[in-house]
N, C-alpha and C positions, 0 to 999 in steps of 0.2 A: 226467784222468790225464795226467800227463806223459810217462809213458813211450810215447807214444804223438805224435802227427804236430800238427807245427809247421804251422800255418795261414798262408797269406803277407798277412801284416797290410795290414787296408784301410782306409779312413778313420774317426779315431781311435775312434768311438759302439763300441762292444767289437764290433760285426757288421758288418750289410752295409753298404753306406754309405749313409748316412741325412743328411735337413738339420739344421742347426744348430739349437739350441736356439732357443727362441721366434719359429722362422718359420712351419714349420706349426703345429707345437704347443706354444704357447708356455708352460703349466703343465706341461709332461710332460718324458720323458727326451730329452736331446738325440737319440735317432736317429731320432726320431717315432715312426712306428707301429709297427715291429717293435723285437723283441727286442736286449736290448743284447749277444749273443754272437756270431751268424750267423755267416758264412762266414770271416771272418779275424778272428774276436775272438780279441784280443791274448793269452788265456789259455785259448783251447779244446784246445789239445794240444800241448805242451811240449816235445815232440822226436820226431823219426819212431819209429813202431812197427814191430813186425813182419819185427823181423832180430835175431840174435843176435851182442851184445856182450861179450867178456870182456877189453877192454883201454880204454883210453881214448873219447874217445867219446860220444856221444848215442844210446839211453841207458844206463846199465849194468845191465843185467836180462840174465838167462839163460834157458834151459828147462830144466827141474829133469831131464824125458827123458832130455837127451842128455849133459848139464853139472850132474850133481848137483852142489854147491856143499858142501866141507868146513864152511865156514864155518855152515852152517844146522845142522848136527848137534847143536851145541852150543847147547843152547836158553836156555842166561843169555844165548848173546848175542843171539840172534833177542829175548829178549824188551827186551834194552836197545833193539835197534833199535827197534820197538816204543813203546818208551817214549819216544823220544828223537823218533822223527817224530810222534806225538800231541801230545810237549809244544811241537814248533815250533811244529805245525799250530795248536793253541789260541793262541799266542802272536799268530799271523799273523790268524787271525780275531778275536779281540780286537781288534787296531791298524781291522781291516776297519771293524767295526761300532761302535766310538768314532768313527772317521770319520761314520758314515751318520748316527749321532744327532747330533753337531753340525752337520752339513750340511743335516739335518731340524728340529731342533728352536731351533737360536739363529738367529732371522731374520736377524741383521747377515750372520753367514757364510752362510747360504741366498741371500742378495740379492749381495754381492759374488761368488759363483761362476756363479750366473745372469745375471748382467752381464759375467764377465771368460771366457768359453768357451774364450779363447785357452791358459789354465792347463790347461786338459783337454788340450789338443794338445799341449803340453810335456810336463805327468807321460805322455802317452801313449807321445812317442818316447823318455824315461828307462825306462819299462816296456819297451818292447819290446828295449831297446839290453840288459837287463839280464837278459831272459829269451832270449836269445839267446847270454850268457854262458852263464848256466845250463846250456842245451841243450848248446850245441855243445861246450864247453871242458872235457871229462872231469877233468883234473888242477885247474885252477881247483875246478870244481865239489867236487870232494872235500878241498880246501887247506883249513886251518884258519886263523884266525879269515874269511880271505876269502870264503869262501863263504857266511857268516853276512851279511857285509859285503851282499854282493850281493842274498840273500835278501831281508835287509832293504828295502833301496833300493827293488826289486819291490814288496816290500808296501807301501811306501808309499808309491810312485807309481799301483799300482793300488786301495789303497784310495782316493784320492783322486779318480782316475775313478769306483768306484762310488759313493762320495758323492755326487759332484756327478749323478752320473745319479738319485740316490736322492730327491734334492733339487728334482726338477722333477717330483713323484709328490706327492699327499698324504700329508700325516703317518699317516692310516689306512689308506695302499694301503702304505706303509712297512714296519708293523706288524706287519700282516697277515702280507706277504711273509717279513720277520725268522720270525712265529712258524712258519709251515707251512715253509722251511726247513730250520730247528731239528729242527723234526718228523720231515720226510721224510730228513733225513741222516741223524739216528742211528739210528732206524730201519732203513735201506738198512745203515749201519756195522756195527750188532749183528748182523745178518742174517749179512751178508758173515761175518761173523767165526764166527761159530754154524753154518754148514749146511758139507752135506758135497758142495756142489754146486761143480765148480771151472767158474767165469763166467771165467777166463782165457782159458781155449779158447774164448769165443766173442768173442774183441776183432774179428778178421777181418770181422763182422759188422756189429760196431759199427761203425767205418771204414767201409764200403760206404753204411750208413745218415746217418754225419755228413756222407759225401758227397752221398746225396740232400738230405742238412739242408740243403744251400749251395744246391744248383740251387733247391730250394724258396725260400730266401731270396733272390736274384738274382730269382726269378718275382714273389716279394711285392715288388721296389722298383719292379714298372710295373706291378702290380695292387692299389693301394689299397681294400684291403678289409678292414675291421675284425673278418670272421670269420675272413680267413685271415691275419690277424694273430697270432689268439688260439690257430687250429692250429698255427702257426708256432712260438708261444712256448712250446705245448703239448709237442711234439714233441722239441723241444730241449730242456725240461727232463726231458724221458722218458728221454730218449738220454743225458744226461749224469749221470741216477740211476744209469741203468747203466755210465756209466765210473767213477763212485763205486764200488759192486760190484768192478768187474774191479779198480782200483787199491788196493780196500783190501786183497785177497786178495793182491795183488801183495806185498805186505811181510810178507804171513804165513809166505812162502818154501816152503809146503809144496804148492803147486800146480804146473800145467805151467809157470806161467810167474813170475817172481819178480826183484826187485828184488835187488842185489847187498846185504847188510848195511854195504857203505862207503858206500851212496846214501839216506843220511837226512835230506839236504835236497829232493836231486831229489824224495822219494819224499812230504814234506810239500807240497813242492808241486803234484805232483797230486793230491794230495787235494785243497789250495786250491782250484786251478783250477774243477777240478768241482763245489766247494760255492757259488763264488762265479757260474761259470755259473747255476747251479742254481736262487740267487736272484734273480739278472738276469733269470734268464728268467719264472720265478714273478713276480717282482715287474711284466715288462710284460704277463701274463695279466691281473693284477687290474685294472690301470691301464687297459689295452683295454674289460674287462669293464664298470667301475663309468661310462664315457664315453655 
Protein backbone atom coordinates (compact mmCIF):
# COMPACT_ATOMS: atom_id res chain seq x y z
CA UNK A 1 0.00 0.00 0.00
CA UNK A 2 1.29 3.21 -0.68
CA UNK A 3 -0.34 5.17 1.56
CA UNK A 4 1.52 3.89 4.04
CA UNK A 5 5.62 4.35 5.14
CA UNK A 6 8.34 4.84 2.79
CA UNK A 7 11.06 2.22 3.70
CA UNK A 8 14.77 3.90 3.71
CA UNK A 9 16.09 1.79 0.55
CA UNK A 10 18.95 -0.54 1.16
CA UNK A 11 21.00 -2.42 -1.27
CA UNK A 12 19.34 -2.72 -4.44
CA UNK A 13 17.75 -7.00 -4.17
CA UNK A 14 14.17 -5.31 -3.21
CA UNK A 15 15.11 -6.30 0.80
CA UNK A 16 17.69 -6.75 3.16
CA UNK A 17 20.88 -6.75 1.71
CA UNK A 18 21.88 -9.67 0.17
CA UNK A 19 25.05 -10.87 -2.20
CA UNK A 20 25.19 -10.42 -5.74
CA UNK A 21 23.73 -12.68 -8.03
CA UNK A 22 25.90 -15.85 -8.73
CA UNK A 23 28.11 -15.86 -5.60
CA UNK A 24 26.32 -17.60 -3.28
CA UNK A 25 23.67 -18.61 -5.28
CA UNK A 26 24.36 -18.65 -8.47
CA UNK A 27 20.75 -20.10 -10.29
CA UNK A 28 18.74 -18.09 -7.82
CA UNK A 29 17.54 -14.45 -7.21
CA UNK A 30 20.32 -12.08 -6.67
CA UNK A 31 19.55 -11.45 -2.87
CA UNK A 32 20.25 -15.16 -2.11
CA UNK A 33 18.28 -16.76 0.51
CA UNK A 34 15.86 -14.31 1.60
CA UNK A 35 13.05 -12.77 0.16
CA UNK A 36 13.28 -10.00 -2.48
CA UNK A 37 11.13 -7.25 -0.24
CA UNK A 38 12.68 -7.11 3.51
CA UNK A 39 13.34 -4.16 5.31
CA UNK A 40 13.98 -1.39 2.51
CA UNK A 41 12.39 -3.06 -0.53
CA UNK A 42 12.21 -0.25 -2.90
CA UNK A 43 8.18 -0.81 -3.07
CA UNK A 44 7.14 -1.90 0.46
CA UNK A 45 5.41 1.40 1.44
CA UNK A 46 5.09 4.27 -0.70
CA UNK A 47 4.89 7.06 1.73
CA UNK A 48 4.38 7.43 5.45
CA UNK A 49 1.01 6.34 7.10
CA UNK A 50 -0.74 7.14 9.79
CA UNK A 51 -1.46 11.06 9.69
CA UNK A 52 -4.07 12.84 8.12
CA UNK A 53 -3.75 14.88 4.81
CA UNK A 54 -6.00 17.21 3.16
CA UNK A 55 -3.40 19.56 1.25
CA UNK A 56 -0.49 18.75 -0.61
CA UNK A 57 1.72 16.18 0.53
CA UNK A 58 2.44 12.26 1.13
CA UNK A 59 -0.27 10.95 1.17
CA UNK A 60 -3.47 12.25 0.33
CA UNK A 61 -6.10 10.06 2.23
CA UNK A 62 -8.29 11.23 5.03
CA UNK A 63 -10.61 9.72 7.77
CA UNK A 64 -13.82 9.61 6.56
CA UNK A 65 -14.59 10.27 10.86
CA UNK A 66 -13.51 13.42 11.20
CA UNK A 67 -13.16 14.63 7.25
CA UNK A 68 -16.11 13.27 5.51
CA UNK A 69 -15.03 14.00 1.83
CA UNK A 70 -17.90 15.72 -0.46
CA UNK A 71 -16.22 14.43 -3.07
CA UNK A 72 -17.25 10.45 -2.06
CA UNK A 73 -21.11 11.31 -2.09
CA UNK A 74 -21.16 11.36 -5.47
CA UNK A 75 -20.84 7.73 -6.34
CA UNK A 76 -20.27 8.25 -10.52
CA UNK A 77 -17.43 9.50 -9.30
CA UNK A 78 -16.07 7.20 -6.50
CA UNK A 79 -16.87 4.57 -9.24
CA UNK A 80 -14.61 6.51 -12.16
CA UNK A 81 -11.99 6.55 -9.50
CA UNK A 82 -12.38 2.96 -9.23
CA UNK A 83 -12.24 2.34 -12.60
CA UNK A 84 -9.58 4.50 -13.47
CA UNK A 85 -6.98 3.01 -10.71
CA UNK A 86 -7.89 -0.87 -11.67
CA UNK A 87 -7.25 0.27 -15.26
CA UNK A 88 -3.64 1.63 -14.23
CA UNK A 89 -3.13 -1.02 -12.11
CA UNK A 90 -3.79 -3.93 -14.97
CA UNK A 91 -1.78 -1.73 -17.28
CA UNK A 92 1.21 -1.60 -14.77
CA UNK A 93 1.05 -5.31 -14.06
CA UNK A 94 0.83 -6.31 -17.58
CA UNK A 95 4.42 -4.12 -18.43
CA UNK A 96 5.50 -6.41 -14.76
CA UNK A 97 4.94 -9.70 -16.15
CA UNK A 98 5.92 -9.18 -20.04
CA UNK A 99 9.08 -8.41 -18.36
CA UNK A 100 9.24 -11.73 -16.20
CA UNK A 101 8.31 -13.93 -19.31
CA UNK A 102 11.08 -12.70 -21.33
CA UNK A 103 13.47 -12.66 -18.68
CA UNK A 104 12.40 -16.36 -18.00
CA UNK A 105 11.73 -17.72 -21.17
CA UNK A 106 14.13 -16.13 -24.18
CA UNK A 107 17.70 -17.51 -22.92
CA UNK A 108 19.64 -14.66 -24.88
CA UNK A 109 17.93 -12.04 -22.34
CA UNK A 110 18.04 -14.45 -19.27
CA UNK A 111 21.97 -14.79 -19.89
CA UNK A 112 22.67 -11.09 -20.66
CA UNK A 113 20.94 -9.93 -17.27
CA UNK A 114 22.65 -12.59 -15.21
CA UNK A 115 25.96 -11.54 -16.57
CA UNK A 116 25.29 -7.50 -16.51
CA UNK A 117 23.91 -7.17 -12.47
CA UNK A 118 25.19 -3.78 -12.72
CA UNK A 119 21.55 -2.83 -14.82
CA UNK A 120 19.71 -4.01 -11.79
CA UNK A 121 21.51 -1.26 -9.73
CA UNK A 122 20.74 1.45 -12.20
CA UNK A 123 16.80 0.63 -12.90
CA UNK A 124 17.08 0.43 -8.95
CA UNK A 125 18.35 3.98 -8.24
CA UNK A 126 15.61 5.40 -11.44
CA UNK A 127 12.96 3.30 -9.26
CA UNK A 128 13.75 4.73 -6.17
CA UNK A 129 14.38 8.41 -7.55
CA UNK A 130 10.81 8.04 -9.11
CA UNK A 131 8.94 6.70 -6.23
CA UNK A 132 10.10 9.34 -4.23
CA UNK A 133 8.58 11.80 -6.62
CA UNK A 134 5.49 9.99 -6.23
CA UNK A 135 5.56 9.99 -2.42
CA UNK A 136 6.55 13.22 -1.58
CA UNK A 137 5.52 15.86 -4.34
CA UNK A 138 1.61 16.12 -3.81
CA UNK A 139 1.14 18.71 -6.83
CA UNK A 140 3.36 16.58 -9.19
CA UNK A 141 1.69 13.51 -8.20
CA UNK A 142 -1.82 14.79 -9.11
CA UNK A 143 -0.41 16.94 -12.55
CA UNK A 144 -1.58 15.64 -15.68
CA UNK A 145 0.02 13.98 -18.19
CA UNK A 146 3.26 14.10 -15.60
CA UNK A 147 2.16 11.86 -13.27
CA UNK A 148 1.59 9.21 -15.76
CA UNK A 149 5.10 10.20 -16.93
CA UNK A 150 6.51 9.12 -13.73
CA UNK A 151 4.23 6.17 -13.03
CA UNK A 152 5.41 4.85 -16.00
CA UNK A 153 9.19 5.25 -15.44
CA UNK A 154 8.63 3.21 -11.91
CA UNK A 155 6.99 0.59 -13.69
CA UNK A 156 9.47 0.04 -15.77
CA UNK A 157 12.36 0.39 -13.83
CA UNK A 158 10.78 -1.89 -11.37
CA UNK A 159 9.56 -4.27 -13.60
CA UNK A 160 12.84 -4.77 -14.81
CA UNK A 161 14.32 -5.56 -11.35
CA UNK A 162 11.55 -8.27 -10.84
CA UNK A 163 12.49 -9.86 -13.98
CA UNK A 164 15.86 -10.01 -13.65
CA UNK A 165 15.22 -11.43 -9.87
CA UNK A 166 12.65 -13.78 -11.77
CA UNK A 167 15.28 -14.86 -14.06
CA UNK A 168 17.82 -16.55 -11.57
CA UNK A 169 14.51 -18.94 -10.37
CA UNK A 170 13.49 -21.80 -12.60
CA UNK A 171 10.96 -21.53 -15.29
CA UNK A 172 8.64 -23.80 -12.85
CA UNK A 173 9.32 -21.82 -9.56
CA UNK A 174 8.26 -18.79 -12.08
CA UNK A 175 4.98 -20.28 -12.82
CA UNK A 176 4.00 -21.49 -10.00
CA UNK A 177 4.64 -18.07 -8.19
CA UNK A 178 2.77 -15.99 -11.30
CA UNK A 179 -0.28 -18.71 -10.79
CA UNK A 180 -0.78 -18.75 -6.69
CA UNK A 181 -0.35 -14.76 -6.98
CA UNK A 182 -2.97 -14.38 -9.52
CA UNK A 183 -4.83 -16.56 -7.05
CA UNK A 184 -4.27 -15.09 -3.78
CA UNK A 185 -4.82 -11.33 -4.92
CA UNK A 186 -7.96 -11.47 -6.44
CA UNK A 187 -9.18 -13.39 -3.97
CA UNK A 188 -7.87 -10.96 -1.15
CA UNK A 189 -9.37 -7.91 -3.92
CA UNK A 190 -12.98 -9.54 -4.09
CA UNK A 191 -13.04 -10.05 -0.43
CA UNK A 192 -11.90 -6.65 0.38
CA UNK A 193 -14.43 -5.22 -1.99
CA UNK A 194 -17.56 -7.61 -0.73
CA UNK A 195 -17.35 -7.80 3.24
CA UNK A 196 -18.48 -5.42 5.55
CA UNK A 197 -15.27 -5.65 7.65
CA UNK A 198 -13.43 -2.05 7.60
CA UNK A 199 -9.35 -3.76 7.62
CA UNK A 200 -8.52 0.12 7.66
CA UNK A 201 -8.61 0.47 11.34
CA UNK A 202 -6.28 -2.15 11.59
CA UNK A 203 -3.08 -0.55 9.41
CA UNK A 204 -1.65 0.51 12.99
CA UNK A 205 -1.08 -3.03 13.26
CA UNK A 206 0.15 -3.68 10.29
CA UNK A 207 3.09 -1.22 10.65
CA UNK A 208 4.06 -2.55 14.10
CA UNK A 209 4.20 -6.15 12.33
CA UNK A 210 6.26 -4.78 9.00
CA UNK A 211 8.47 -3.50 11.59
CA UNK A 212 9.07 -6.84 13.15
CA UNK A 213 9.32 -8.11 9.37
CA UNK A 214 12.66 -6.01 9.18
CA UNK A 215 14.22 -6.99 12.68
CA UNK A 216 13.36 -10.47 11.45
CA UNK A 217 15.00 -9.89 8.17
CA UNK A 218 18.32 -8.08 9.59
CA UNK A 219 18.29 -11.58 12.00
CA UNK A 220 18.05 -13.75 8.64
CA UNK A 221 21.47 -11.88 6.99
CA UNK A 222 23.62 -13.60 10.01
CA UNK A 223 21.63 -16.74 10.41
CA UNK A 224 21.59 -18.67 7.26
CA UNK A 225 19.02 -20.97 7.42
CA UNK A 226 16.85 -22.12 4.94
CA UNK A 227 13.78 -22.62 7.18
CA UNK A 228 13.92 -19.38 8.32
CA UNK A 229 14.19 -18.19 5.03
CA UNK A 230 10.94 -19.83 4.10
CA UNK A 231 9.18 -18.24 7.54
CA UNK A 232 10.70 -15.11 6.39
CA UNK A 233 9.18 -15.06 2.99
CA UNK A 234 6.18 -16.65 4.52
CA UNK A 235 5.55 -13.91 6.75
CA UNK A 236 5.97 -11.10 4.48
CA UNK A 237 3.85 -12.44 1.97
CA UNK A 238 1.19 -12.76 4.88
CA UNK A 239 1.60 -9.18 5.91
CA UNK A 240 1.47 -7.75 2.61
CA UNK A 241 -1.97 -9.79 1.66
CA UNK A 242 -3.07 -7.65 4.32
CA UNK A 243 -1.91 -4.41 3.09
CA UNK A 244 -3.70 -5.61 -0.22
CA UNK A 245 -6.98 -5.75 2.05
CA UNK A 246 -6.42 -2.41 3.85
CA UNK A 247 -5.26 -0.53 0.35
CA UNK A 248 -8.11 -1.83 -1.63
CA UNK A 249 -10.74 -0.73 0.83
CA UNK A 250 -8.74 2.57 0.93
CA UNK A 251 -10.30 3.68 -2.62
CA UNK A 252 -13.73 2.45 -1.84
CA UNK A 253 -13.86 5.70 0.21
CA UNK A 254 -16.56 4.44 2.49
CA UNK A 255 -14.28 3.35 5.24
CA UNK A 256 -12.47 5.13 8.37
CA UNK A 257 -9.77 5.68 6.19
CA UNK A 258 -9.88 6.57 2.33
CA UNK A 259 -7.77 7.73 -0.39
CA UNK A 260 -8.64 11.25 -1.75
CA UNK A 261 -10.74 10.63 -5.41
CA UNK A 262 -7.74 13.08 -6.90
CA UNK A 263 -5.14 10.15 -5.94
CA UNK A 264 -5.73 7.59 -8.77
CA UNK A 265 -2.16 7.06 -9.43
CA UNK A 266 -0.88 7.11 -5.86
CA UNK A 267 -3.79 4.80 -5.05
CA UNK A 268 -2.69 2.14 -8.19
CA UNK A 269 0.39 2.13 -6.91
CA UNK A 270 -0.25 0.70 -3.79
CA UNK A 271 -2.05 -1.72 -4.97
CA UNK A 272 1.16 -2.48 -7.30
CA UNK A 273 3.37 -2.48 -4.63
CA UNK A 274 1.74 -5.01 -2.56
CA UNK A 275 0.88 -7.49 -5.43
CA UNK A 276 4.41 -7.32 -6.75
CA UNK A 277 5.72 -7.83 -2.96
CA UNK A 278 3.43 -10.47 -2.80
CA UNK A 279 5.06 -12.28 -5.66
CA UNK A 280 8.50 -11.70 -4.65
CA UNK A 281 7.97 -13.02 -1.75
CA UNK A 282 5.78 -16.18 -3.02
CA UNK A 283 8.11 -16.70 -5.50
CA UNK A 284 11.44 -17.00 -2.86
CA UNK A 285 9.23 -19.54 -0.70
CA UNK A 286 8.99 -22.01 -3.70
CA UNK A 287 12.61 -21.21 -4.72
CA UNK A 288 13.82 -21.94 -0.91
CA UNK A 289 11.45 -24.90 -0.78
CA UNK A 290 12.12 -26.93 -4.16
CA UNK A 291 16.44 -26.35 -2.97
Amino acid sequence: MVGAELSPPGPPPLCSPPPLPGTAWPHRAPWGPWAPWGPWAPGVRVAPLHSTYHEDGPPSYYDNQDFPSAHWDDKSIRQAFIRKVFLVLSLQLSVTFAFVAVFTFVKGVKGFVQRNVWTYYISYAVFFISLIVLSCCGDFRRKHPWNLVALSILTVSLSYMVGMIASFYNTDAVIMAVGITVVVCFTVVIFSLQTKYDFTSCRGVLIICLVVLILFSILCIFIRNRIMDIIYASLGALLFTCFLAVDTQMILGNKQLALSPEEYVFAALNLYTDIINIFLYILAIIGRAKE
